[in-house]
N, C-alpha and C positions, 0 to 999 in steps of 0.2 A: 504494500500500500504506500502510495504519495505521501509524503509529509504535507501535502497540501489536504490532500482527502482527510488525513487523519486528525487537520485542523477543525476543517471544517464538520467532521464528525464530533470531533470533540464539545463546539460549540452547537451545534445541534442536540448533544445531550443533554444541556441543561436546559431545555425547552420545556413545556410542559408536554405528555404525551401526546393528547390527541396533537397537535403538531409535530410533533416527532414522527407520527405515523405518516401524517400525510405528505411531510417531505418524504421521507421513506418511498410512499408509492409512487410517486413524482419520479422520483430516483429510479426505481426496478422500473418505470413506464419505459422512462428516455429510454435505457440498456435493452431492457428489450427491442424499444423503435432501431436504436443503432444496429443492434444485431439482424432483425427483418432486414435492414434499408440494404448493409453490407452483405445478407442473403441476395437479395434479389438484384442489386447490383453485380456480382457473380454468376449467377444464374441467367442472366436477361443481358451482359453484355451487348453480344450482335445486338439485339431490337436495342438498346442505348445508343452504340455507336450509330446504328440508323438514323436516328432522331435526331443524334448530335447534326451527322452531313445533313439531312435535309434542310434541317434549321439554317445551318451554315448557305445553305444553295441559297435560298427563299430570301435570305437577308442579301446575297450578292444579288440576287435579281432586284431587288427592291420591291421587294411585296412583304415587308416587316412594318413595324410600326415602331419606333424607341416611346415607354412609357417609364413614367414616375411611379413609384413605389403605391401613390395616392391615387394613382389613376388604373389600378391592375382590377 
């Protein structure tokens, strides 16, 4: 374990529990999302890299659009 994890565990213990818990599931959510994402990113390469060139084409022809964060 980090010494950064084992800080931030540390001050998460003095929390009261039901908070303790819900960072907790917070926590086992994220790790499992990273674990799916890095699944499926392994698994689904080819159709990724598809996506990636097509995107790439579409924006050299000029049929993209650039948007702001507020405008997605």
């Amino acid at each position: 374990m980090t010494k950064l994890l084992e800080q931030a565990f540390t001050k998460v213990s003095s929390l009261p529990d039901e908070l303790q818990d819900t960072i907790a599931q917070n926590l086992i959510q994220e790790v499992e999302w990273e674990s799916q994402w890095e699944e499926t990113l392994s698994t689904n390469q080819e159709s990724v890299d598809d996506m990636a060139l097509k995107a790439l084409q579409e924006f050299k022809e000029g049929k993209t659009d650039m948007l702001g964060f507020d405008e997605l």
